[in-house]
C-alpha positions in Angstrom: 92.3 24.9 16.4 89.9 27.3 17.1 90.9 31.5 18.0 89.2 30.5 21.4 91.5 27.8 22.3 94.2 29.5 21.4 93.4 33.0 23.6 93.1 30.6 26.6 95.5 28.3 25.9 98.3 31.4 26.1 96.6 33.0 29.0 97.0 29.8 30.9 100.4 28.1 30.4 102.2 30.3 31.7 100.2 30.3 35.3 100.4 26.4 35.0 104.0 26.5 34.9 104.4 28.6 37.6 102.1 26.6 39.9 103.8 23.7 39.1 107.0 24.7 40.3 105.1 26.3 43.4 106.4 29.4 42.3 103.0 30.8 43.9 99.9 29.4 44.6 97.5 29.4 41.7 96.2 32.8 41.6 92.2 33.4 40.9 93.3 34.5 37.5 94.7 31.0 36.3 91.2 30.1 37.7 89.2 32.3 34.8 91.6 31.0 32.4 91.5 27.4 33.2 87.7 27.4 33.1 88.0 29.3 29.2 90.5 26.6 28.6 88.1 23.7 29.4 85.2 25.4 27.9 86.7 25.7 24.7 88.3 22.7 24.3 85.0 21.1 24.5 83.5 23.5 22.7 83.2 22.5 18.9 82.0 26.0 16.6 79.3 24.8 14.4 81.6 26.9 11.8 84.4 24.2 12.5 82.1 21.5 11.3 83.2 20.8 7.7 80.1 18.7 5.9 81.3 15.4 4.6 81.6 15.3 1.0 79.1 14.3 -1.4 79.0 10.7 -3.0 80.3 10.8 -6.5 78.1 10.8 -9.2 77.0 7.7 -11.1 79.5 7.3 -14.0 76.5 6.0 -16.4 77.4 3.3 -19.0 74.0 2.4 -21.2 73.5 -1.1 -19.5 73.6 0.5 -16.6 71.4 3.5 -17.4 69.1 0.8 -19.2 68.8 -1.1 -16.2 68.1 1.3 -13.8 65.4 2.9 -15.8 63.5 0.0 -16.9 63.3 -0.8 -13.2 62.3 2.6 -12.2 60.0 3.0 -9.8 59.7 6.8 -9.3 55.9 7.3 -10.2 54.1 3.8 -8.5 50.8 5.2 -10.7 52.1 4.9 -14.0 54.5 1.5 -12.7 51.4 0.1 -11.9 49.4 1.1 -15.3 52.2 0.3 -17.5 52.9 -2.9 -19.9 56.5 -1.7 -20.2 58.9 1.2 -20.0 59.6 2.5 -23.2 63.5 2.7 -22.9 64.3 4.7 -26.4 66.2 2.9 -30.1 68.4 3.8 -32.7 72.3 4.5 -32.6 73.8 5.0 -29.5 76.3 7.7 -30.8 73.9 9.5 -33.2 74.6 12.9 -34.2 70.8 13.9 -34.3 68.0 13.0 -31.8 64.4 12.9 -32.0 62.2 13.2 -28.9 58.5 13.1 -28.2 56.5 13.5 -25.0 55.5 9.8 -23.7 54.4 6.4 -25.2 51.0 5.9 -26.3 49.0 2.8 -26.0 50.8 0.9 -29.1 54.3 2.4 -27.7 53.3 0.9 -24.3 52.8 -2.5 -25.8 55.5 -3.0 -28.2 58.2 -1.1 -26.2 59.1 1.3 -29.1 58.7 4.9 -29.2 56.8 6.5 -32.5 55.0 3.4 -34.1 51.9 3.1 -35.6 50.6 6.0 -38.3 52.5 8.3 -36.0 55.7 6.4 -36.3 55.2 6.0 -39.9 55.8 9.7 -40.9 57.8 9.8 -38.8 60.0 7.4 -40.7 58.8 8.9 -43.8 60.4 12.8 -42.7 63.9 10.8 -41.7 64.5 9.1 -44.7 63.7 12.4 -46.7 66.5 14.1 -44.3 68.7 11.4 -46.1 68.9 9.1 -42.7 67.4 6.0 -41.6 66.1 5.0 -38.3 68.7 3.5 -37.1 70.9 6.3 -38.1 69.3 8.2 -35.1 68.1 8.1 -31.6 64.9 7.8 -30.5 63.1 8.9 -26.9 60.4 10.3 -25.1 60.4 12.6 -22.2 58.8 10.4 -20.4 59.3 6.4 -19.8 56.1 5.0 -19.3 52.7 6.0 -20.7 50.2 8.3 -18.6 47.9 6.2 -17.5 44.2 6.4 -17.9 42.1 6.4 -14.9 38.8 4.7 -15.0 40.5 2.9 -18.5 39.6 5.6 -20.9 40.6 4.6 -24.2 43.3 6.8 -26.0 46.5 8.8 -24.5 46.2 11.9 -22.0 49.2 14.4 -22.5 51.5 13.8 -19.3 51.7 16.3 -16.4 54.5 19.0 -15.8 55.2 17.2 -12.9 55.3 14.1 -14.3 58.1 14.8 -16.9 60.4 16.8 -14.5 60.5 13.3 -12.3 61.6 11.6 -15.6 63.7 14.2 -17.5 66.6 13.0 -15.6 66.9 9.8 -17.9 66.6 11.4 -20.7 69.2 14.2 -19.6 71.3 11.2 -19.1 70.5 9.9 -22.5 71.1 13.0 -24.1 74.8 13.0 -22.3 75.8 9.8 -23.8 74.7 9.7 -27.2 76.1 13.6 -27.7 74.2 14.7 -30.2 74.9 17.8 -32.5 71.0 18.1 -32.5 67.8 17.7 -31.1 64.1 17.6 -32.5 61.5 18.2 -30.2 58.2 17.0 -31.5 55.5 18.8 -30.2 54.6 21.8 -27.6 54.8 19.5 -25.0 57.6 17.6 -25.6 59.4 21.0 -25.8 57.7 21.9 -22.5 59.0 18.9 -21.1 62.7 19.6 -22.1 62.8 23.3 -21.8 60.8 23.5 -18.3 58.1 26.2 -19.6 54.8 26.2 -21.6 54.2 28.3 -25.0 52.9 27.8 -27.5 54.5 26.0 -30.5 53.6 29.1 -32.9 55.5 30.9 -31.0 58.7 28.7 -30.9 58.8 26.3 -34.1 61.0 27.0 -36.7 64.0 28.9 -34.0 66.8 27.5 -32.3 66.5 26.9 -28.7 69.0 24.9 -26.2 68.9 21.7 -23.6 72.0 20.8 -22.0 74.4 23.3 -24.5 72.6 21.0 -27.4 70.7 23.1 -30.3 67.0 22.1 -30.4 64.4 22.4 -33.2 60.6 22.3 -32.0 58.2 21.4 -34.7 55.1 20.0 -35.1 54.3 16.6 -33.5 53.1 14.2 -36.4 49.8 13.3 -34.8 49.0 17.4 -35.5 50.0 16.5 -39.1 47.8 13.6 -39.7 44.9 15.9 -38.3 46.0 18.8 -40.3 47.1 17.0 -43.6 47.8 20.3 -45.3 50.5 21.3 -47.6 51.2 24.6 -46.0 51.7 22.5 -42.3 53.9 20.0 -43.7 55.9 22.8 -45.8 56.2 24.0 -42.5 57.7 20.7 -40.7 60.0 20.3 -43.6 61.2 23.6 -43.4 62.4 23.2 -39.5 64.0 20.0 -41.2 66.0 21.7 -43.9 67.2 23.8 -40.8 68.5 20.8 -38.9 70.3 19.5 -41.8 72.1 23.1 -42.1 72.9 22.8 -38.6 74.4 19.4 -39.3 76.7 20.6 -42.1 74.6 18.3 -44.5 74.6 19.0 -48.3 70.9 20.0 -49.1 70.3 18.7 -52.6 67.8 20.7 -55.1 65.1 17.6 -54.2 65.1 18.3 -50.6 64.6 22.2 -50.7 62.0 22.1 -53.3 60.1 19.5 -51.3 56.3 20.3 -50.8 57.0 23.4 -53.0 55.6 22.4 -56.3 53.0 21.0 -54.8 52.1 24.0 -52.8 51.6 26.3 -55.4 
């Protein structure tokens, strides 16, 4: 009940009482007090007004989550351009997590993140961290590949605006595998997680964060199969070596003199 109601309300019992038992005829005061009364009983303070509560949040199970992004419809350019949406593999509940920017034309087809010669090392750099591919999960930023107006041939890097409408998947991704890690492959797939462009020199090889999870950027390995230099893949391996510290993995003598002898 409002301070309103309440001022008038006390100002005009008593007067109604008093009338009623023709005590004395209602005097112009009950008048004012009456007309209070009535206005603020209909009166309704917009500060009163208590918002209704919001809806509670989607308790996400992976069918689920699987099921409403493969039917996503968010961006109707890139639902129209795609063959599939390019959901994410490996183990559900891995402690490590490797994430790229968005499918490419073989992704797109097969429904598989990272295959092809890009896919390859990538499969080459886990199994010298001592996992498998199924030991980890795999994902892009985004879910479906750019697409390619006028049908140019290749892959076009995805806009800002583009991952931020599909970073919520992954963040819900993210949430259910829990990982103790994350490797971000590439400046933009970094740019895509993290919300802000620099440059990968400028970032690679340092820890940063996403959703309280430590993340590695390093190169992406379409850079290293341009770039096919020891001192670049030294580099790569080195971010590696770092992940499997942050793991608590043994490093044997094998892994940390990997690319070294060759090197020199």
């Amino acid at each position: 009940m409002s301070d309103v109601f309440q001022q008038a309300l006390a100002q005009a019992l008593p007067l109604l009482k008093e009338v009623q038992k023709g005590i004395k005829s209602p005097p112009k005061a009950s008048q004012t007090a009456l007309k209070r009364l009535r206005k603020a009983a209909t009166a309704r303070p917009a500060a009163s007004v208590q918002p209704l509560p919001p809806p509670p949040a989607t308790e996400w199970t992976w069918e689920l989550l699987e099921k409403a992004i493969r039917g996503c419809v968010k961006c109707p350019n890139l639902v129209a351009s795609r063959t599939q949406v390019v959901f994410g593999v490996g183990n559900r509940s891995a402690e490590l997590m490797f994430i790229g920017e968005a499918p490419g034309a073989e992704e797109d087809e097969q429904g598989e993140p990272f295959v092809g010669k890009s896919g390859q090392l990538i499969t080459k750099i886990i199994e010298a961290m001592g996992f498998t591919r199924d030991d980890i999960f795999i994902a892009n930023v985004m879910k479906c590949r750019p697409d390619m107006p006028g049908e140019e041939s290749g892959n076009r890097k995805p806009k800002g605006e583009e991952m931020a409408t599909c970073l919520p998947w992954l963040r819900e991704q993210v949430r259910l595998v829990k990982p103790r890690a994350i490797v971000a492959l590439g400046a933009t797939a970094a740019e895509g997680l993290l919300g802000e462009t620099r440059l990968i020199r400028d970032i690679r090889g340092t820890w940063l964060e996403f959703e309280g999870i430590p993340v590695m950027v390093t190169y992406h390995p379409a850079y290293l199969l341009r770039n096919q230099t020891i001192t670049e893949k030294r580099k790569v391996w080195e971010d590696m070596l770092l992940v499997l510290k942050k793991l608590g993995r043994e490093i044997t003598p094998k892994q940390e003199r990997f690319f070294t002898v060759a090197a020199q």
